[in-house]
KERO-957810 format. One line per field, with one value per residue (C-alpha): x, y, z; residue in three letters. Coordinates in steps of 0.05 Angstrom, whole numbers, padded with zeros to 5 digits. Layout:
// residues N
X: c(X ...)
Y: c(Y ...)
Z: c(Z ...)
residuo: c(Ala ...)
This chain:
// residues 517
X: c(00108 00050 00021 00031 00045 00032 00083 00131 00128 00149 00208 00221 00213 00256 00321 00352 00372 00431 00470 00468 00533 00514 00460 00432 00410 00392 00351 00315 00297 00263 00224 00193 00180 00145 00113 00089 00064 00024 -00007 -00022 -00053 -00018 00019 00077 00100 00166 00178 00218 00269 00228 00262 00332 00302 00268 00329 00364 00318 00304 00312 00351 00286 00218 00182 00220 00220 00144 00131 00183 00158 00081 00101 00142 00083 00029 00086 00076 -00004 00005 00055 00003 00031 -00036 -00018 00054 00034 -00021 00030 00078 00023 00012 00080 00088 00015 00052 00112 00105 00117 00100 00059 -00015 -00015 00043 00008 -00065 -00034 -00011 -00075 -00114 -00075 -00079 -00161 -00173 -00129 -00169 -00228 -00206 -00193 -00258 -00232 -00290 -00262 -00192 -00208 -00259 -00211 -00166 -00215 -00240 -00162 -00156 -00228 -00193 -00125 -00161 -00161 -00193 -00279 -00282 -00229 -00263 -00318 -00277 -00264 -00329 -00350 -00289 -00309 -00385 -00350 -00317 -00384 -00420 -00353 -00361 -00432 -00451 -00506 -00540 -00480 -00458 -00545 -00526 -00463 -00499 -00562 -00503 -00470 -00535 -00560 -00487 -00482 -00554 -00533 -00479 -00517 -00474 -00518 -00460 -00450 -00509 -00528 -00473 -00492 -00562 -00534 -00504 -00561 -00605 -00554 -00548 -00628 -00617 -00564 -00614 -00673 -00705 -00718 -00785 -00753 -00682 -00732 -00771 -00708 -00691 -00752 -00733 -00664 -00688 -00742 -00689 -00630 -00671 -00669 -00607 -00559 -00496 -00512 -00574 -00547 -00536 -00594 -00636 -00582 -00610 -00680 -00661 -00638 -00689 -00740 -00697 -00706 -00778 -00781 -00802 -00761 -00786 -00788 -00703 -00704 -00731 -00691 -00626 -00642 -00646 -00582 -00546 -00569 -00559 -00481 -00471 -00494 -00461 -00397 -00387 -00331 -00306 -00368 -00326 -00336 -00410 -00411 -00369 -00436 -00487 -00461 -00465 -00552 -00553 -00527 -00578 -00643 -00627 -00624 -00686 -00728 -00693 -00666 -00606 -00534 -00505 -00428 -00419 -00445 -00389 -00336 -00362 -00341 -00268 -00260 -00263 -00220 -00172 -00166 -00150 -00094 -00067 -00062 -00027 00023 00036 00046 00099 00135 00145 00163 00224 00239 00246 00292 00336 00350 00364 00415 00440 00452 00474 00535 00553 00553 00593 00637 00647 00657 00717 00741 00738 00768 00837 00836 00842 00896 00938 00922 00940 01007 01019 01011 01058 01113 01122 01081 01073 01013 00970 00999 00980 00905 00904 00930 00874 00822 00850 00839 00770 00758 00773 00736 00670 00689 00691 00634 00598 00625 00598 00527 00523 00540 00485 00437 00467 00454 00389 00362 00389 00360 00298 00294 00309 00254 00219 00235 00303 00326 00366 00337 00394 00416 00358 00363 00434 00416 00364 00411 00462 00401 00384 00463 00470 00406 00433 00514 00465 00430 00492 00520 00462 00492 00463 00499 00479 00412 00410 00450 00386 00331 00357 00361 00299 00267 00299 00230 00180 00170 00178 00131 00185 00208 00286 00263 00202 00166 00133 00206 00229 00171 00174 00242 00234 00181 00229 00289 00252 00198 00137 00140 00111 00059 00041 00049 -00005 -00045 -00055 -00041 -00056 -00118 -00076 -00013 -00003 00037 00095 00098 00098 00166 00195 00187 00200 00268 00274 00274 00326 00377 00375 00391 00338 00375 00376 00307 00295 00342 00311 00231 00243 00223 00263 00296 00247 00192 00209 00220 00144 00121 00161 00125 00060 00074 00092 00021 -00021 00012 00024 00101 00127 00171 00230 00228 00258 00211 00232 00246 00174 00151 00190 00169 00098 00111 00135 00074)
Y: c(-00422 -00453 -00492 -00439 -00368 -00334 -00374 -00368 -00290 -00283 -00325 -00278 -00219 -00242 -00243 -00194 -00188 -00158 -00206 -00253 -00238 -00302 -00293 -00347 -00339 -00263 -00294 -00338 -00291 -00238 -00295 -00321 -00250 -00237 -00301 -00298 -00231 -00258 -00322 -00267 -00214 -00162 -00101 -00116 -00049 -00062 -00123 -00093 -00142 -00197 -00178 -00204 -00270 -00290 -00278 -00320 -00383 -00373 -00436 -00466 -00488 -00499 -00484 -00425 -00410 -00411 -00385 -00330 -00306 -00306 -00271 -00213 -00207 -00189 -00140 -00105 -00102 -00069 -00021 -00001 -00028 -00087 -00083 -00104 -00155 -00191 -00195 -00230 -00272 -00296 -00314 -00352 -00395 -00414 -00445 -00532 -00579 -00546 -00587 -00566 -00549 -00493 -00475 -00471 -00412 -00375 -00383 -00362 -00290 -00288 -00291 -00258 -00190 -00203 -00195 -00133 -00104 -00129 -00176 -00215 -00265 -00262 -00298 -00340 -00401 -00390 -00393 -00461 -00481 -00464 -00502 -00570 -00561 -00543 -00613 -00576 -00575 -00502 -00475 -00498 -00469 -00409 -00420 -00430 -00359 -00317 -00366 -00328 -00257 -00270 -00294 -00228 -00174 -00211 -00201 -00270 -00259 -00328 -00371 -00337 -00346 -00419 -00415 -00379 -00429 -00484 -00441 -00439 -00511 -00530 -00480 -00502 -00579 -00569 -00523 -00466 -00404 -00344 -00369 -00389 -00314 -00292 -00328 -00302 -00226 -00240 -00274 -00215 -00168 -00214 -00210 -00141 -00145 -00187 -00149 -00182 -00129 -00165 -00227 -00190 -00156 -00212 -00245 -00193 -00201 -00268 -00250 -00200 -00250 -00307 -00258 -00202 -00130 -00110 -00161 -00145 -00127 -00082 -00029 -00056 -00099 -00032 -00003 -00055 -00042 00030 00001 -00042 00028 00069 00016 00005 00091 00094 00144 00162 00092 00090 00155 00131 00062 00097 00144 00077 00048 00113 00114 00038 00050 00104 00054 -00002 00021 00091 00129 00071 00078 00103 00042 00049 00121 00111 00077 00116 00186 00148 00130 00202 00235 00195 00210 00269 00275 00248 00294 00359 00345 00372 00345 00373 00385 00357 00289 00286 00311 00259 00206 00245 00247 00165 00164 00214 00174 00115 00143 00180 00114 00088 00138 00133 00068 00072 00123 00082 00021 00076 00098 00026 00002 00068 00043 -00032 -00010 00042 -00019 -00061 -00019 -00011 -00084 -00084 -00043 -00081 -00149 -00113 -00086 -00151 -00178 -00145 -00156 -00227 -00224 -00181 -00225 -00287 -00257 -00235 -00308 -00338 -00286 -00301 -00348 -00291 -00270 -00324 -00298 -00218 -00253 -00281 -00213 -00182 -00228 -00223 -00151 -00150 -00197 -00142 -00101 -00139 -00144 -00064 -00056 -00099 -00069 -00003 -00028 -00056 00015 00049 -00003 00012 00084 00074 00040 00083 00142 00110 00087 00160 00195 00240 00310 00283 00253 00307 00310 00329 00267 00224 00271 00246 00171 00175 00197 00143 00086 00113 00110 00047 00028 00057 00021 -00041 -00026 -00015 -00076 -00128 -00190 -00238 -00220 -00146 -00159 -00195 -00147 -00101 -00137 -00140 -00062 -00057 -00101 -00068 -00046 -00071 -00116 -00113 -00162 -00207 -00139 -00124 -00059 -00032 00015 00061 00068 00097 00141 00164 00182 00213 00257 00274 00291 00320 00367 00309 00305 00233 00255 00306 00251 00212 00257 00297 00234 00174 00165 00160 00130 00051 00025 00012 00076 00118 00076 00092 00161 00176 00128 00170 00247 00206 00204 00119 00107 00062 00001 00013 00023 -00045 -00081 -00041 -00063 -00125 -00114 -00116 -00053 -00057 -00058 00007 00035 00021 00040 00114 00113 00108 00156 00210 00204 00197 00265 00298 00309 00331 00280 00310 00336 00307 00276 00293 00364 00367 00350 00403 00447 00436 00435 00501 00526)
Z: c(-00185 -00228 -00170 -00119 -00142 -00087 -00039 -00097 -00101 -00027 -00036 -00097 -00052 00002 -00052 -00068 -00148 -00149 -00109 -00175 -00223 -00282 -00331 -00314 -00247 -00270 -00327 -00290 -00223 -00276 -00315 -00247 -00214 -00285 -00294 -00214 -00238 -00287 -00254 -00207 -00252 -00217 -00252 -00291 -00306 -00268 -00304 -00355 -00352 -00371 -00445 -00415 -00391 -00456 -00502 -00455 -00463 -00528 -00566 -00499 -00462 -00489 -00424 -00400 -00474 -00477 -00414 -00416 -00485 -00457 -00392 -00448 -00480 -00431 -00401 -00469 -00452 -00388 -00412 -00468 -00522 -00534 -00616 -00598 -00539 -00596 -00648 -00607 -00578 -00651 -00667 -00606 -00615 -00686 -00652 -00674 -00623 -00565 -00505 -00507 -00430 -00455 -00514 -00474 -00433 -00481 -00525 -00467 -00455 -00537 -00541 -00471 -00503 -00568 -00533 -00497 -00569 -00596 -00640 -00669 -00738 -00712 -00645 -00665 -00693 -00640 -00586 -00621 -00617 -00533 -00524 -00557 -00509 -00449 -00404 -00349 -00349 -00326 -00372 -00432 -00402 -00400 -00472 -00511 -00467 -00499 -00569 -00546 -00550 -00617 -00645 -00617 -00640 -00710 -00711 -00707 -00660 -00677 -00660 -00596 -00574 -00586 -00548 -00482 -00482 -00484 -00426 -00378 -00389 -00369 -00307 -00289 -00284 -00241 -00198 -00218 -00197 -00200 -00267 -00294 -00266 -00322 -00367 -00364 -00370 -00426 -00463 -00445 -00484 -00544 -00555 -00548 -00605 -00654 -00649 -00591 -00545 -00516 -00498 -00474 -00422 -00403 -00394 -00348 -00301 -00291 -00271 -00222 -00202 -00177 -00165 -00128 -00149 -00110 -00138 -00172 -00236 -00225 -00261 -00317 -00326 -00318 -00370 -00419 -00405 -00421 -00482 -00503 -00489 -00536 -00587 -00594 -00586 -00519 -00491 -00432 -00408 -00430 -00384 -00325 -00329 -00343 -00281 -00242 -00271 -00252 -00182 -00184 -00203 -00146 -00105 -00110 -00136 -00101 -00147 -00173 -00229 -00292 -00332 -00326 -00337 -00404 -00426 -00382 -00415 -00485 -00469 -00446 -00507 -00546 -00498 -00500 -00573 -00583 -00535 -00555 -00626 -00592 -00566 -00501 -00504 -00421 -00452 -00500 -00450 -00410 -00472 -00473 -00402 -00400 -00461 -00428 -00362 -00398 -00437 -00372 -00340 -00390 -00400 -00325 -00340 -00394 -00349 -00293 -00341 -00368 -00297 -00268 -00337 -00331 -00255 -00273 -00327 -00281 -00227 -00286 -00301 -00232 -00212 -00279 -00249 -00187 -00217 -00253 -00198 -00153 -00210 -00212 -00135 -00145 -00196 -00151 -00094 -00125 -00159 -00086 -00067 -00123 -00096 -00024 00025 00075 00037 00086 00143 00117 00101 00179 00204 00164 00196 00276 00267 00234 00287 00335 00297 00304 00384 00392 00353 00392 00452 00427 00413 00484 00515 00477 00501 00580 00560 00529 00591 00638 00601 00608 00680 00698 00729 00667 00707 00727 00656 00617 00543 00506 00536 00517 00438 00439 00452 00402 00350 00371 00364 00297 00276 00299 00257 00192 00202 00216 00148 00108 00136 00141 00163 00206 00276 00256 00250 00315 00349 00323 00343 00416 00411 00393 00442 00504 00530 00471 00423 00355 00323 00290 00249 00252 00294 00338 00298 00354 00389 00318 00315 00375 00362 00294 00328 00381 00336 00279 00314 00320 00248 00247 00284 00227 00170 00206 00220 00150 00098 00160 00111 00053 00066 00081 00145 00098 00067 00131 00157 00085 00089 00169 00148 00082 00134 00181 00121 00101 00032 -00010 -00002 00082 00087 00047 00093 00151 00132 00109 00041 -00034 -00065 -00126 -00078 -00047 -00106 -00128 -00057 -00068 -00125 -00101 -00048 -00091 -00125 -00060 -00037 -00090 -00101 -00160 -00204 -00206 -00126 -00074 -00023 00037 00021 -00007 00061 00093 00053 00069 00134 00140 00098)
residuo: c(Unk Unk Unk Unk Unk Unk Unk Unk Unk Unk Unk Unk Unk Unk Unk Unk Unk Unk Unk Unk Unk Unk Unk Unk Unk Unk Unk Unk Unk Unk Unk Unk Unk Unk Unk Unk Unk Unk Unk Unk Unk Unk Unk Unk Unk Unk Unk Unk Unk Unk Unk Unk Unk Unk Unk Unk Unk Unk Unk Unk Unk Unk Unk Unk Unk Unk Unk Unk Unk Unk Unk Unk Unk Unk Unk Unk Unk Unk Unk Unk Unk Unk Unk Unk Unk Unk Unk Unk Unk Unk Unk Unk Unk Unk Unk Unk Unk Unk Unk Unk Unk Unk Unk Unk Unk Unk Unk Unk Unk Unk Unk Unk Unk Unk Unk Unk Unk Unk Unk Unk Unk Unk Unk Unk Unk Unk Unk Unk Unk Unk Unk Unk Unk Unk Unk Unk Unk Unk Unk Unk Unk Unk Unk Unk Unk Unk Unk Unk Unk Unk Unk Unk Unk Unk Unk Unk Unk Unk Unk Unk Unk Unk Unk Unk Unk Unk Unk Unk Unk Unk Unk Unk Unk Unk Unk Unk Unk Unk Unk Unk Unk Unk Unk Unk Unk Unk Unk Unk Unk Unk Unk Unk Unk Unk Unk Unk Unk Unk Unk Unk Unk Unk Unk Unk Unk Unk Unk Unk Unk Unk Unk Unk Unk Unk Unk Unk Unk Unk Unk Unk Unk Unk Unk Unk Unk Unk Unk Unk Unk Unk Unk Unk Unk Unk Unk Unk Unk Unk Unk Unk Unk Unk Unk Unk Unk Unk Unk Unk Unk Unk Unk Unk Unk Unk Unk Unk Unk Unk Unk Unk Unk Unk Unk Unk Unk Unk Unk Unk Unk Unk Unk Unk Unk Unk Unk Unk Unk Unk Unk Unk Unk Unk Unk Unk Unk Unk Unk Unk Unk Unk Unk Unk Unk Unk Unk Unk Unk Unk Unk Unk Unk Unk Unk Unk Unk Unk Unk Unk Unk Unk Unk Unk Unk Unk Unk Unk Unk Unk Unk Unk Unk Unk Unk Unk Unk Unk Unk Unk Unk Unk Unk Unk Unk Unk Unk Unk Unk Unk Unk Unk Unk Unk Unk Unk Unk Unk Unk Unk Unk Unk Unk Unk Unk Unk Unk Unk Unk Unk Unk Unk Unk Unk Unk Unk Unk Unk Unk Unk Unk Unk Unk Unk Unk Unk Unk Unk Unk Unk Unk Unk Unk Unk Unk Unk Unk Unk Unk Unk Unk Unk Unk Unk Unk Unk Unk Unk Unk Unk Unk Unk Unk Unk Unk Unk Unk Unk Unk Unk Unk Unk Unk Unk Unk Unk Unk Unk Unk Unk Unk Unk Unk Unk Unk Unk Unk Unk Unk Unk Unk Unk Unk Unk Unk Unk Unk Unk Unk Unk Unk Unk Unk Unk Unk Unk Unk Unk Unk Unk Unk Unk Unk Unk Unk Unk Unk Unk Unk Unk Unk Unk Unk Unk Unk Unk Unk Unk Unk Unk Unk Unk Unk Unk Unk Unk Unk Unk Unk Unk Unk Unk Unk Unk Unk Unk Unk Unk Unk Unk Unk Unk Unk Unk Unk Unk Unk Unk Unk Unk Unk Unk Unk Unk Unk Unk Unk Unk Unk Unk Unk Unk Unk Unk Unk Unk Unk Unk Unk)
């Protein structure tokens, strides 16, 4: 996991979870998913169970300790809760005898969610503290540029200028353009803070001079020139630059332009102000509307965090449930034993006729695939369709008893089904067979998902939900596409939002719905 995460995380998603019955292993599959999360920097707003794995190693193992604790943290951050994530983050940076390679990481998440709060004095010594740990040249390169941000939140404008200059003479010798590029940017903004507008904008020109005028940050170099202009009074200069930086941020980041605009409305408000002597109300619902989207996501956030942990303690108590009931099976089986010997001979019974068992099912799934192919070779006129409806019901039984029984043989058994006249791309079944068939059995409906929400909806989601109308539980559909239960979980999820289903209605009969509309 800490060399390579993503190889890691595929292993991870190839298990499934609830097989395990000892804390241990439970303990130590939700610290990894989490940690793998968080190497990754991808969402860990189903890693709610991170909580479990860190009381476990608490005071057992310093690294899963450590790491554990670090990974429960920055699950607070992306549930919302960045006051509760920062606290923990400084009781675990207090923590004596800890190896500097374990402390660096979590020192790093500690100043990198300072920064996001604006923390200036707070960071500043701790940011000091990651730069000593850090063996590696570019983290503590990373290091002194966070130490940067705590200079400029604390209003230490003069320190941080020494800090950049330090930054670009180091990018320049070892020819680090993208960087030194930064670098540059940010020195340009710290004139700006001290006073400097002249030099900020010359500063600038050179930028735009090496980096040409269409490079990545144009927008926001022009947003400082606006700046600067506003500063020394000249506001129609900071109008016609912050036109530019508006048409700049269209440009090169389409819709995806909020973060600028949170600024850009800001400048506005201001201009505005000063040609007018009067403040428009759409600039300040422009501030609300960034502040709004924020806390929207976050909510969303927290209620899929609630959602995922009433499901794991949901599946917590039933596997609880199970063990206990497995559990007096054995004691009656072995009291059985003590009583009379004929209990093996009742156990070898039991196996000769599961053994049958297996041999008529297989015997079954051989038929359908005579059927199936003699449906098939049929002429099209001459082929009888309630036939061919019928078969297609069979294949999609046989699927679903497959699903709910995913052994090896099964899955074998499936493949060759679904190969009888394609290919299925090393997946357990050949997706354009089952859409064909759902369209068949279920008036083209496939045909209709692709063609209103094709757009919309990923590969993956479309075989959840054409599985979802055919009747397969969640747990079939994750045996069936090759993918965990939590991950289809998160993929319903995201369907719901990219169409539009209520939370509390069903999917599928939102679909019908709008398909009879």
């Amino acid at each position: 996991m800490p060399v390579d995460p993503d190889s890691a995380m595929t292993i991870l998603e190839s298990i499934d979870q609830y097989d395990f019955k000892s804390d241990s292993l439970k303990a130590k599959f939700h610290y990894l998913k989490a940690y793998g999360h968080m190497k990754l920097n991808r969402s860990m707003v189903g890693d709610s169970l991170i909580s479990f794995a860190h009381n476990y190693y608490r005071g057992k193992d310093i690294v899963k300790d450590m790491r554990s604790g670090t990974a429960f943290a920055f699950y607070k951050f992306w549930v919302g809760d960045t006051p509760g994530s920062i606290t923990m983050l400084d009781s675990i940076t207090k923590l004596p005898d800890v190896p500097d390679s374990l402390m660096a990481e979590a020192l790093r998440i500690r100043v990198l969610l300072g920064t996001s709060e604006y923390q200036g004095r707070q960071i500043i010594p701790l940011a000091k503290r990651l730069q000593i740990l850090e063996s590696d040249t570019l983290r503590k390169m990373e290091a002194k540029y966070m130490l940067l941000a705590g200079y400029e939140y604390a209003g230490e404008i003069d320190s941080a200028l020494y800090l950049v200059n330090e930054l670009i003479d180091y990018a320049r010798s070892q020819d680090w353009g993208d960087k030194q590029f930064l670098f540059m940017v940010e020195q340009a903004q710290l004139l700006t803070e001290s006073g400097h507008d002249g030099e900020s904008d010359r500063l600038i020109d050179e930028i735009f001079s090496k980096a040409g005028h269409d490079n990545g940050a144009a927008d926001m170099l022009h947003f400082q020139y606006a700046i600067n202009a506003l500063n020394r009074g000249d506001v129609n200069r900071a109008s016609r630059f912050l036109a530019i930086a508006d048409s700049l941020a269209f440009k090169l980041r389409g819709n995806d332009d909020a973060y600028f605009r949170s600024y850009s409305n800001l400048l506005h408000a201001m201009i505005e102000f000063k040609q007018t002597g009067r403040i428009k109300l759409m600039h300040i619902n422009g501030l609300n509307n960034r502040q709004s989207e924020r806390f929207n996501r976050m909510k969303a956030s927290q209620w899929e965090s609630e959602r995922g942990a009433l499901h794991q303690q949901n599946r917590a108590l039933v596997l609880k449930s199970e063990s206990e009931h497995k559990t007096i099976i054995i004691l009656i089986i072995s009291l059985a034993a003590l009583l009379m010997l004929g209990g093996s001979a009742w156990i070898l019974i039991l196996r000769r006729q599961h053994e049958r068992d297996n041999e008529e099912r297989i015997e079954a799934l051989q038929k359908m695939v005579e059927e199936y192919r003699s449906a098939h070779t049929q002429e099209p006129e001459k082929a009888d369709s309630s036939s061919v409806r019928s078969i297609m019901l069979k294949q999609l039984g046989i699927i679903k008893m497959v699903a709910e029984t995913p052994t090896e043989q099964n899955r074998e058994m499936l493949r060759r089904i679904s190969a009888i006249d394609g290919k299925t791309n090393g997946e357990l079944v050949d997706w354009e067979k089952v859409f064909e068939m759902i369209d068949s059995l279920y008036s083209g409906f496939y045909r209709k998902l692709h063609r209103l929400y094709g757009e919309q909806l990923t590969p993956k989601e479309e075989q959840i939900i054409v599985l979802l109308i055919a009747g397969f539980s969640t747990k079939e559909i994750s045996v069936i596409t090759g993918q965990t239960t939590s991950t289809i979980y998160v993929r319903k999820s995201s369907v719901r939002k990219k169409l539009g289903v209520p939370e509390k209605e069903d999917i599928v009969e939102f679909l019908k719905n709008r398909d009879k509309d």
